[in-house]
GUNU-963280 format. One record per residue (C-alpha): residue number from 1; residue in three letters; x, y, z. Coordinates in nm, 4 decimals, always signed. Example, Ala and Ser with C-alpha at 12.3 -4.5 7.8 and 13.67 -1.06 7.14 Angstrom:
2
+-----+---------+----------+----------+----------+
: num : residuo :        x :        y :        z :
+-----+---------+----------+----------+----------+
:   1 :     ALA :  +1.2300 :  -0.4500 :  +0.7800 :
:   2 :     SER :  +1.3670 :  -0.1060 :  +0.7140 :
+-----+---------+----------+----------+----------+
***
This chain:
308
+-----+---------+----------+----------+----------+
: num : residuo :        x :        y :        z :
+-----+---------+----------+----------+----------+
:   1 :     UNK :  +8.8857 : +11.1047 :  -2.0451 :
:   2 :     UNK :  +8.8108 : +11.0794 :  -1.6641 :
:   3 :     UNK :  +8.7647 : +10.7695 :  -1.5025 :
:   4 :     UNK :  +8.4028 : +10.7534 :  -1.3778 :
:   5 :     UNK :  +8.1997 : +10.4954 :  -1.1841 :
:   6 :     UNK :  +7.7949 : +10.4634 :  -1.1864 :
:   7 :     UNK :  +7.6002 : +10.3066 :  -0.9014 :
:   8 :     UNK :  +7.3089 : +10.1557 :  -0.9490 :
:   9 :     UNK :  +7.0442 : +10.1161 :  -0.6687 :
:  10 :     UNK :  +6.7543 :  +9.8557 :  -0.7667 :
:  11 :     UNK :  +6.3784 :  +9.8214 :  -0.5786 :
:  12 :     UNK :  +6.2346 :  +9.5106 :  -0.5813 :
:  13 :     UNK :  +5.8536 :  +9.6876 :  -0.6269 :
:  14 :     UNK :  +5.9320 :  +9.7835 :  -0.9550 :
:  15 :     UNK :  +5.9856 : +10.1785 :  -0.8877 :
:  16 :     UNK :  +6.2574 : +10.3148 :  -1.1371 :
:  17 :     UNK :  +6.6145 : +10.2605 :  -1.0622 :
:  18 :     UNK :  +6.8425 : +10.5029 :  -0.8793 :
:  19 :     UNK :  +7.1585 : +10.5932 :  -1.0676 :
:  20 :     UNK :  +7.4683 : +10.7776 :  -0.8790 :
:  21 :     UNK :  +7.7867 : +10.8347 :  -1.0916 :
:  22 :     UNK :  +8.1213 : +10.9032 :  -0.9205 :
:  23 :     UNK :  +8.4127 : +11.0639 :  -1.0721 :
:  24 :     UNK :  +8.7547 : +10.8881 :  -0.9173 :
:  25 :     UNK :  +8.8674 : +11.1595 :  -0.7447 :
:  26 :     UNK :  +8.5390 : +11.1607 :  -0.5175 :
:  27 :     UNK :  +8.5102 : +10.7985 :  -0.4472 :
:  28 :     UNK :  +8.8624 : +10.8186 :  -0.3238 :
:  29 :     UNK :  +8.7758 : +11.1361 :  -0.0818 :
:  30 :     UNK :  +8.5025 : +10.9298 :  +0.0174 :
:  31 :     UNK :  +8.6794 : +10.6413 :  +0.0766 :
:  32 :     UNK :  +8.9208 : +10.8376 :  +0.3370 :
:  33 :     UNK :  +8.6452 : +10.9979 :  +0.5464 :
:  34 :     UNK :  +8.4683 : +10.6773 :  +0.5645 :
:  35 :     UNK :  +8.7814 : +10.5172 :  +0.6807 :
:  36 :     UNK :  +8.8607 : +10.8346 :  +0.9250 :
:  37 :     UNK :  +8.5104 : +10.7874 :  +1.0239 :
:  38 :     UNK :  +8.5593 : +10.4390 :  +1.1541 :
:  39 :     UNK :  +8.8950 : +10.5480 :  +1.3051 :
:  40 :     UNK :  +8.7318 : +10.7476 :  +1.5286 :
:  41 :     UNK :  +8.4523 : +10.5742 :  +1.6636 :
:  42 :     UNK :  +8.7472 : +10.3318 :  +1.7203 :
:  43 :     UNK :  +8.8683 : +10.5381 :  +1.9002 :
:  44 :     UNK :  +8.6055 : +10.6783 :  +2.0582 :
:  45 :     UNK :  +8.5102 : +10.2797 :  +2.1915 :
:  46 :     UNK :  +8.8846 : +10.2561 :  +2.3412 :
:  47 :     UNK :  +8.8777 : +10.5986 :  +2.5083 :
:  48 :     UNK :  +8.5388 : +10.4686 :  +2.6836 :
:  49 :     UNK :  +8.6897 : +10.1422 :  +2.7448 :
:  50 :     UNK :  +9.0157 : +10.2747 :  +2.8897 :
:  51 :     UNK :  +8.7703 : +10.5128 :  +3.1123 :
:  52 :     UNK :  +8.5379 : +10.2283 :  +3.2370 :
:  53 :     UNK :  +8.8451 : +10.0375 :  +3.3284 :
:  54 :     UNK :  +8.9656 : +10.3672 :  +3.4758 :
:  55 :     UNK :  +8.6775 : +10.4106 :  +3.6705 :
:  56 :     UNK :  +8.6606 : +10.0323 :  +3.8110 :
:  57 :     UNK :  +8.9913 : +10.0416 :  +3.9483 :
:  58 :     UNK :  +8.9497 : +10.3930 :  +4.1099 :
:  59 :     UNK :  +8.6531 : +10.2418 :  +4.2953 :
:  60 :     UNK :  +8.8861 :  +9.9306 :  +4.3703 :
:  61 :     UNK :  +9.1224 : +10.1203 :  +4.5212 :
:  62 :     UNK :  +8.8608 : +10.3672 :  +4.7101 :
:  63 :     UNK :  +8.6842 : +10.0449 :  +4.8273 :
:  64 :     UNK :  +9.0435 :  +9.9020 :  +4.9197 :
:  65 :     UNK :  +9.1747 : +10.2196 :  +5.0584 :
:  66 :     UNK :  +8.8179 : +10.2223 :  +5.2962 :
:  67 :     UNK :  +8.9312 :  +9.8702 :  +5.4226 :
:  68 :     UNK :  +9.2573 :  +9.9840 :  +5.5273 :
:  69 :     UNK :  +9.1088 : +10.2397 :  +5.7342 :
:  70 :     UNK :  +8.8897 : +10.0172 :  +5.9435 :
:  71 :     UNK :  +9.1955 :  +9.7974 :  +5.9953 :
:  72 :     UNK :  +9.4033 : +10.0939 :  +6.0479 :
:  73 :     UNK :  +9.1097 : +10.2614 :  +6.3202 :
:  74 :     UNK :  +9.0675 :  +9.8796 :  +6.4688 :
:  75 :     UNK :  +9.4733 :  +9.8679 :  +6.5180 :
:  76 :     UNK :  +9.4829 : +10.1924 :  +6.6663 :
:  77 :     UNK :  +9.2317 : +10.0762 :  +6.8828 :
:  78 :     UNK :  +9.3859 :  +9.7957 :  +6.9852 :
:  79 :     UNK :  +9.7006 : +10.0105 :  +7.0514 :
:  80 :     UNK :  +9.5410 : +10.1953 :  +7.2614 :
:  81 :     UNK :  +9.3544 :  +9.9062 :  +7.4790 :
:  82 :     UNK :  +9.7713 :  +9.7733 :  +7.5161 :
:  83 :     UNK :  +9.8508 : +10.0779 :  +7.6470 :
:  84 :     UNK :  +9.6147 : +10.1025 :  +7.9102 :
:  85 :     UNK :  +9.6483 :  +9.7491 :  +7.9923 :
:  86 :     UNK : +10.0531 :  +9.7878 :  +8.0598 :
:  87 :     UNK :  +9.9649 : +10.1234 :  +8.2627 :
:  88 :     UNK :  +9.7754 :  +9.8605 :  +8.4826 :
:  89 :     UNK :  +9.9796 :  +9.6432 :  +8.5070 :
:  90 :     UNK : +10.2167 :  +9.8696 :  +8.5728 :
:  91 :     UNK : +10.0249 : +10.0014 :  +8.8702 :
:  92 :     UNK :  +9.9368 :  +9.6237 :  +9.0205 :
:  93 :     UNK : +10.3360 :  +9.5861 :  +9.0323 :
:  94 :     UNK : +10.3563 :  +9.8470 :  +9.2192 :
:  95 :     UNK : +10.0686 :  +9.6925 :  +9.4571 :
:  96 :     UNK : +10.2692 :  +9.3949 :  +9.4746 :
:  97 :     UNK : +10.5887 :  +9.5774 :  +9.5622 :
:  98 :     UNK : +10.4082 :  +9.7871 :  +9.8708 :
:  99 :     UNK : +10.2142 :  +9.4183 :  +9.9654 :
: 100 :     UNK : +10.5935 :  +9.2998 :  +9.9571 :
: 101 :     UNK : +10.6930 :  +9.5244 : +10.2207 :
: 102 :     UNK : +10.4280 :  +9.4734 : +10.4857 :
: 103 :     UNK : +10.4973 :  +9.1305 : +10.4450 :
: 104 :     UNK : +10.8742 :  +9.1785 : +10.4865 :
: 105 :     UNK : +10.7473 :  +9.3814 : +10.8098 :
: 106 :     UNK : +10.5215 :  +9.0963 : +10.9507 :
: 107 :     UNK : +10.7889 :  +8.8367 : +10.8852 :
: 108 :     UNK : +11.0645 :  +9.0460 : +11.0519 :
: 109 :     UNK : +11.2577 :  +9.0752 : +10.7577 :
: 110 :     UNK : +11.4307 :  +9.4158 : +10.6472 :
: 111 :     UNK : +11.4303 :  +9.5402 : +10.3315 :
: 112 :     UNK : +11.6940 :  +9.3738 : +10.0925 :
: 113 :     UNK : +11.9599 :  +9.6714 : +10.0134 :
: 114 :     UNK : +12.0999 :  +9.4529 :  +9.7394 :
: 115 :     UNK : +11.8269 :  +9.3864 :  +9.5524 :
: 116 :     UNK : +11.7737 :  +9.6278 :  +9.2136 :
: 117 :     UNK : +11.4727 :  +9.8613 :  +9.1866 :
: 118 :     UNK : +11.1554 :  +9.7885 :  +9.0703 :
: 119 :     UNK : +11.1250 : +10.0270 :  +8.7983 :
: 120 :     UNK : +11.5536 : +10.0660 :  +8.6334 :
: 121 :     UNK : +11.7806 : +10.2550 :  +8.7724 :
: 122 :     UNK : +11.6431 : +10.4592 :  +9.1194 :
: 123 :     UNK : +11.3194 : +10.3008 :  +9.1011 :
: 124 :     UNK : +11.1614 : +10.5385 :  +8.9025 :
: 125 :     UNK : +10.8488 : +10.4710 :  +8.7941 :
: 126 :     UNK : +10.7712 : +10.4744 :  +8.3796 :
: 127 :     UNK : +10.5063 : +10.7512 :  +8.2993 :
: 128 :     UNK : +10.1768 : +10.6627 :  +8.1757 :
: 129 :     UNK : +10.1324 : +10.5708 :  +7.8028 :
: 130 :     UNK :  +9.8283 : +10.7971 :  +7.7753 :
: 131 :     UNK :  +9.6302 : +10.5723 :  +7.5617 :
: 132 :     UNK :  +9.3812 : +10.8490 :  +7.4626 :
: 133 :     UNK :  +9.6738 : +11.0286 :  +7.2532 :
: 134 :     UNK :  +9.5760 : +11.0766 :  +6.8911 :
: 135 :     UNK :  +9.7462 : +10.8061 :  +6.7351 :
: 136 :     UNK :  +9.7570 : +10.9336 :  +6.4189 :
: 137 :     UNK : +10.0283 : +11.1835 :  +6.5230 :
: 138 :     UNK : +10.2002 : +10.9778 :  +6.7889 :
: 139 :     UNK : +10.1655 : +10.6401 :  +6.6629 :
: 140 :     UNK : +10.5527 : +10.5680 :  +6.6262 :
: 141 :     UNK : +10.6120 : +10.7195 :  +6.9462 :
: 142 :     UNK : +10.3367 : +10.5486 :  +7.1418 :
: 143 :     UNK : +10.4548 : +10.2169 :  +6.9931 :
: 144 :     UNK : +10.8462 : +10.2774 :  +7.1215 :
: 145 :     UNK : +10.7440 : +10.3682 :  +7.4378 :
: 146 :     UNK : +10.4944 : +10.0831 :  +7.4724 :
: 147 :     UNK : +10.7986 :  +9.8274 :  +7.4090 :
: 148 :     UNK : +11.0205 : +10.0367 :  +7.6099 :
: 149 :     UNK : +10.7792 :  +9.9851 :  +7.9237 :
: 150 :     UNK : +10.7163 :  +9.5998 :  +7.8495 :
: 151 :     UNK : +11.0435 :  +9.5775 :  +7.8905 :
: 152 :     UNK : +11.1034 :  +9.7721 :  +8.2105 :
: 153 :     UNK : +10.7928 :  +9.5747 :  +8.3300 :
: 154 :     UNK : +10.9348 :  +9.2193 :  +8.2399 :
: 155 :     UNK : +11.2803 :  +9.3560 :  +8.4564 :
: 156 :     UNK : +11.0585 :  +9.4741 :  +8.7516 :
: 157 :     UNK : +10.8875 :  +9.1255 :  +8.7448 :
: 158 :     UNK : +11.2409 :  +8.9603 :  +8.7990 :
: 159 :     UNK : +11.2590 :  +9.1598 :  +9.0385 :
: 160 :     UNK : +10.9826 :  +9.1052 :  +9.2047 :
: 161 :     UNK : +11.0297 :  +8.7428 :  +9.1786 :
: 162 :     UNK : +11.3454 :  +8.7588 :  +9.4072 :
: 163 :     UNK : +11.2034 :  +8.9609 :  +9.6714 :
: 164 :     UNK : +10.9212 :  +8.7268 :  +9.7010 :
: 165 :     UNK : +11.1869 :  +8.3843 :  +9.6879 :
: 166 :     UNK : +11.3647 :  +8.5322 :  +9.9410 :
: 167 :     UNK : +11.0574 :  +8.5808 : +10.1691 :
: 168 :     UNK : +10.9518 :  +8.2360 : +10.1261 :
: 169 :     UNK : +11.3141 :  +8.1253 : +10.1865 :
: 170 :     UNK : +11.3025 :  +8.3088 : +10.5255 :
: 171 :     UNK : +10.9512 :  +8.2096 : +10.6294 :
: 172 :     UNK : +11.0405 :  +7.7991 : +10.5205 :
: 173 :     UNK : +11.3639 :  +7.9148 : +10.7553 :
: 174 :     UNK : +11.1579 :  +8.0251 : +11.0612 :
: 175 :     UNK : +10.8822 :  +7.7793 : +10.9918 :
: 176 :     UNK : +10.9818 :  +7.5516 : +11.3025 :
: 177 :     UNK : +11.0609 :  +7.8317 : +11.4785 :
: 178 :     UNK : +10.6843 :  +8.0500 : +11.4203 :
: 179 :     UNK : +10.5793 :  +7.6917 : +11.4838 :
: 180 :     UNK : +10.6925 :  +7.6418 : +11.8375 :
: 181 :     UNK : +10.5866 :  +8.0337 : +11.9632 :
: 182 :     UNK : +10.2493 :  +8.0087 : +12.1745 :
: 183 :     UNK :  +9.9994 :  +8.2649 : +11.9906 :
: 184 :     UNK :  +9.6255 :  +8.1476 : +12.0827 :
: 185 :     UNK :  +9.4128 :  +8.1235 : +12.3586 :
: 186 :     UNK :  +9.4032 :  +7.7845 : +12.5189 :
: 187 :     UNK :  +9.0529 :  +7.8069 : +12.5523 :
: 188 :     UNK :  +8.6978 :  +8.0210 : +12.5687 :
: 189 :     UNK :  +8.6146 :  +8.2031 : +12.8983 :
: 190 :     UNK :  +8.6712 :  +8.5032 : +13.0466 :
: 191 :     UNK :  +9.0156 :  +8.6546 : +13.2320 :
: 192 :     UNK :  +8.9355 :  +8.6200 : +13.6051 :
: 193 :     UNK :  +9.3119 :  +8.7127 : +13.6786 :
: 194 :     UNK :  +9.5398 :  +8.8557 : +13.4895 :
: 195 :     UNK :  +9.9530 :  +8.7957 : +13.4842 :
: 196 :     UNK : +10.1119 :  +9.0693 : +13.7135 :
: 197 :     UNK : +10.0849 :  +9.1989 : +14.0916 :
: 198 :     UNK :  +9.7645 :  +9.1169 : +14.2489 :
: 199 :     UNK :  +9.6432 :  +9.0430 : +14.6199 :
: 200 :     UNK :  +9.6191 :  +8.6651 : +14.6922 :
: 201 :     UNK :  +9.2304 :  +8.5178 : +14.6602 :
: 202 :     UNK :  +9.4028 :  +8.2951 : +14.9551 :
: 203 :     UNK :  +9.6037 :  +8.5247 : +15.2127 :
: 204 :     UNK :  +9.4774 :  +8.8853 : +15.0651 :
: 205 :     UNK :  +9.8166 :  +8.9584 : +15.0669 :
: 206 :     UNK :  +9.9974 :  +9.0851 : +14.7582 :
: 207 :     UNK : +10.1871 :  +8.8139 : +14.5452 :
: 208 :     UNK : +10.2839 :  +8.7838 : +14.1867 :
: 209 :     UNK : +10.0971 :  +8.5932 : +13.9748 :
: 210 :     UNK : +10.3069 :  +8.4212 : +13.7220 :
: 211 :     UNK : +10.0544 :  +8.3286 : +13.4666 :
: 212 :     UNK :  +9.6655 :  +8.3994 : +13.2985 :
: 213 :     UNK :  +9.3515 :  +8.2697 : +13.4927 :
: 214 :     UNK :  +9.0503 :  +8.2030 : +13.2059 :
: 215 :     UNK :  +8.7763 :  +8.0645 : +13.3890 :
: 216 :     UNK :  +8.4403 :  +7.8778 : +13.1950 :
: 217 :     UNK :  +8.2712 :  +7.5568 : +13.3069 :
: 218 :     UNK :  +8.4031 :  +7.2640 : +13.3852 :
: 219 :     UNK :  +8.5031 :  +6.9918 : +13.1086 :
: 220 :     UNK :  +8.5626 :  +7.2870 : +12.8833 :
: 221 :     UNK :  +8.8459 :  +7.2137 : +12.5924 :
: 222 :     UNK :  +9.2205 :  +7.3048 : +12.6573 :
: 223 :     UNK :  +9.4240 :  +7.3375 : +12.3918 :
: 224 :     UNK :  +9.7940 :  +7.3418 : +12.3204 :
: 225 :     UNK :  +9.8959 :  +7.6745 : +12.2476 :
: 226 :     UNK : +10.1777 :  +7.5859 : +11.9583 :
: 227 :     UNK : +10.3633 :  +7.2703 : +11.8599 :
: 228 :     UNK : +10.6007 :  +7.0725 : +12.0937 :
: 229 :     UNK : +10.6480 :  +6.7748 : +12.3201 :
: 230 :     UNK : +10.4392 :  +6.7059 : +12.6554 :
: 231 :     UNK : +10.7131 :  +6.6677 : +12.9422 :
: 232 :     UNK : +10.4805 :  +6.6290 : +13.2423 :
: 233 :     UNK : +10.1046 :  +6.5191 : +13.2602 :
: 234 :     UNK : +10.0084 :  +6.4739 : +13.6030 :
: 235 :     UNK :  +9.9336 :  +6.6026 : +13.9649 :
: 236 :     UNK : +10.1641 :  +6.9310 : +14.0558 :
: 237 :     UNK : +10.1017 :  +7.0401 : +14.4166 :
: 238 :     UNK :  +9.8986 :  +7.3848 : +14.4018 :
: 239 :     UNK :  +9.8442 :  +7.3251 : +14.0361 :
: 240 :     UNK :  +9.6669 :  +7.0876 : +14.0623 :
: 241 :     UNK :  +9.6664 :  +6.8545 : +13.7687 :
: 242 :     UNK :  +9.9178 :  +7.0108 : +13.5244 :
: 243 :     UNK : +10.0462 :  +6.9818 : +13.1830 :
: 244 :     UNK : +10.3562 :  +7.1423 : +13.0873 :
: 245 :     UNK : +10.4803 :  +7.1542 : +12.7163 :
: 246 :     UNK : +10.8451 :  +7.2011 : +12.5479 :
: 247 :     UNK : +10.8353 :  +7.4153 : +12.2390 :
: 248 :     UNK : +11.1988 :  +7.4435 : +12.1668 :
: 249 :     UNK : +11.3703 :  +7.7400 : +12.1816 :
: 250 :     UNK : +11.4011 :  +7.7736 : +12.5519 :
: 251 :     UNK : +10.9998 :  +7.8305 : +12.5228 :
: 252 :     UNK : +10.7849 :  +7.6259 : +12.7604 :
: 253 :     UNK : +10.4055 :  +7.6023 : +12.8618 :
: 254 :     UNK : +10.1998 :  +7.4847 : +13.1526 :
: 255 :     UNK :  +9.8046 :  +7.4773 : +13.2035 :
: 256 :     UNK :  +9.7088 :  +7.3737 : +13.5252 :
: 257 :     UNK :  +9.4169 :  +7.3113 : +13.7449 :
: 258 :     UNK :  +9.2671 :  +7.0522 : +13.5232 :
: 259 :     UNK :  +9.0104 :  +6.7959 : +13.5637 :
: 260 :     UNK :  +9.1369 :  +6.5716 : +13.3252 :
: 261 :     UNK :  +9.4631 :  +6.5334 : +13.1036 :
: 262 :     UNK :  +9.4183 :  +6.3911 : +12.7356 :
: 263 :     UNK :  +9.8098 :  +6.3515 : +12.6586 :
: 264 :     UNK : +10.1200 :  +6.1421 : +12.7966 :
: 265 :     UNK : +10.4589 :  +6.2640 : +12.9065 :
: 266 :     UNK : +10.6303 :  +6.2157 : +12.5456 :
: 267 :     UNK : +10.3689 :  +6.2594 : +12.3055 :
: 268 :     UNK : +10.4240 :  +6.5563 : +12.0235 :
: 269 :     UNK : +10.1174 :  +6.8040 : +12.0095 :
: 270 :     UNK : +10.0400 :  +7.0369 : +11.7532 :
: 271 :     UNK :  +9.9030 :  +7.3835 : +11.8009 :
: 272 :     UNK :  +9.5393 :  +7.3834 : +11.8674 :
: 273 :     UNK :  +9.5008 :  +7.0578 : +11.9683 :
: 274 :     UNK :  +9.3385 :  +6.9107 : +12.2877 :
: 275 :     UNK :  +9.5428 :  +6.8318 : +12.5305 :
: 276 :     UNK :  +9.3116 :  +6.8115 : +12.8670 :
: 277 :     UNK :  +8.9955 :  +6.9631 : +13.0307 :
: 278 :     UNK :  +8.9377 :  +7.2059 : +13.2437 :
: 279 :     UNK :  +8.8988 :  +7.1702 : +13.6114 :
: 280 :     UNK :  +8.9229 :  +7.2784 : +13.9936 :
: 281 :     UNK :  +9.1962 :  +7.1008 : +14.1083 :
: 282 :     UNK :  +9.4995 :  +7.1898 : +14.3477 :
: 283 :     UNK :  +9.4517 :  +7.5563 : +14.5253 :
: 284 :     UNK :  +9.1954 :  +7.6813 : +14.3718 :
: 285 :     UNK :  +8.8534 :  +7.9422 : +14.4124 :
: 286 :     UNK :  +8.6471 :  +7.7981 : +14.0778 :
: 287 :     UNK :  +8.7123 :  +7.6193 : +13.7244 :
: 288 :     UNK :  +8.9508 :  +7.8030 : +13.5680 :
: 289 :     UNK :  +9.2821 :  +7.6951 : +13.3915 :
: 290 :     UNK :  +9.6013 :  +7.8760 : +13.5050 :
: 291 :     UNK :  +9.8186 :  +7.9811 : +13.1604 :
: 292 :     UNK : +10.1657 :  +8.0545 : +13.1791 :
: 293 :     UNK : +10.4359 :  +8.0962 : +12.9286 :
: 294 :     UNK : +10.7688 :  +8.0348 : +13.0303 :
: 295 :     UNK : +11.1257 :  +8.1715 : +12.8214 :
: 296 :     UNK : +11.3931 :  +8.0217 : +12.9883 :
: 297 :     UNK : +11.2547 :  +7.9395 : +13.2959 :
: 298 :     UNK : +11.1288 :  +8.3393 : +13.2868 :
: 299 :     UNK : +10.7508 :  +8.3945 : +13.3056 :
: 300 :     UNK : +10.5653 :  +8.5853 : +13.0101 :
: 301 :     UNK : +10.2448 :  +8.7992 : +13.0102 :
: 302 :     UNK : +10.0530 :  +8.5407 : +12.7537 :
: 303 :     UNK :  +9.8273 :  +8.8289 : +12.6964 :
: 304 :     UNK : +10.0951 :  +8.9615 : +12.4408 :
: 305 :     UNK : +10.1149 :  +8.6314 : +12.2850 :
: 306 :     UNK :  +9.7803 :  +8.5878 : +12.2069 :
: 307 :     UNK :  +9.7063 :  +8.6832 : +11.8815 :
: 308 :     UNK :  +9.3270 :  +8.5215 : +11.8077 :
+-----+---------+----------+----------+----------+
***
């Protein structure tokens, strides 16, 4: 006889009771799908699960990815702003070098033979970095070339740096020197005789006149024309009252015709400072100060010596 099994289902409102019978066999094939059943709405939750999480850490990474290409666009940016600023500063070297030069002229100095190049070997000059290239195909190559040209730049700054010591050297050399060369005007007025061949206001004969008349009222400031040591300060014949200053260097100065004389025989003057008035003493037609410059004993036209 086959094992059977009744079920019973009971209402509480009194209605007649439900009776289901179940042969073995059944309740065991029931038994499995119910069980499969389960299994796959198991499975059905982890799939879903597994996708969720799936789907979360794709939009992690997207989210991620999107970060690293606003660091990567802000780096490339930067890049490029580096470029452009070593291109410049590139080009101000250059400046530098040319201001070099002029100064080298100025100061009498030649150009240094031994010194290296600016930019390596012949002085060539790096190319520009381009910093509009599309970095995303040249950013290796825009990066080498960026450190190649730092370092070019930091040689050409050593370089630089010696051309400019040795300028200073020279002009701390020839600072005495520069020092003790008359280059201004001894005072304000106007040339009423220039150095050179001209006839006599005395005898209207020609004579050579060994110095530069600047006339302007009397009492007007006369100033010593670069640094050195007063060796007279008094009355000298046709020049009236004189002053006559040693600059070293076989280079001498006298301003006569004076009205009155600020400075002893002895006393060191520097350039541009008072040293007497002017005047119309000795042989003279006015108030006026007679300028010469003297190398070795020689006369000079001061009018090439006057550089203000």
């Amino acid at each position: 006889m086959k094992s059977r099994f009744t079920l019973f289902l009971l209402s509480t409102s009194g209605a007649p009771a439900w009776q289901f019978t179940f042969s073995k066999k059944l309740l065991t094939v029931i038994s499995i799908l119910c069980f499969l059943f389960l299994g796959l709405i198991g499975a059905g939750i982890y799939d879903y699960y597994n996708l969720k999480t799936a789907a979360l850490y794709n939009q992690y990474l997207k989210n991620r990815l999107s970060d690293q290409g606003e660091k990567m666009a802000l780096q490339q940016d930067q890049i490029r702003v580096f470029a452009g600023e070593i291109d410049n500063l590139k080009n101000d070297l250059l400046s530098l070098n040319d201001f070099e030069k002029k100064i080298r002229i100025v100061a009498g100095l030649d150009d240094n033979e031994d010194m290296p190049q600016l930019f390596g070997i012949g002085g060539a000059v790096p190319e520009d970095l381009a910093p509009g290239a599309d970095l995303s195909k040249k950013h290796s190559t825009l990066i080498r070339r960026m450190h190649e040209q730092v370092a070019e730049i930091d040689t050409a700054l050593m370089v630089q740096q010696k051309g400019f010591a040795s300028i200073i050297d020279h002009i701390g050399k020839q600072r005495n020197f520069l020092a003790s060369r008359p280059s201004i005007r001894p005072t304000d007025g106007y040339i009423s005789s220039p150095f050179g061949h001209r006839k006599s206001p005395f005898t209207d004969l020609p004579e050579f006149h060994s110095g530069l008349d600047i006339a302007n009222r009397e009492g007007t400031k006369i100033l010593a024309t670069a640094d050195g040591t007063i060796t007279y300060a008094g009355s000298k014949g046709a020049m009236g009252k004189m002053v006559m200053i040693n600059h070293g260097y076989g280079m001498a100065t006298r301003y006569g015709h004076l009205s009155k004389i600020l400075k002893k025989s002895g006393e060191r003057v520097k350039r541009g400072e008072t040293i007497a008035e002017m005047g119309n003493t000795g042989r003279s037609t006015g108030s006026h100060v007679h300028y010469e410059i003297l190398l070795n004993g020689v006369p000079l036209d001061p009018t090439d010596h006057i550089l203000n």
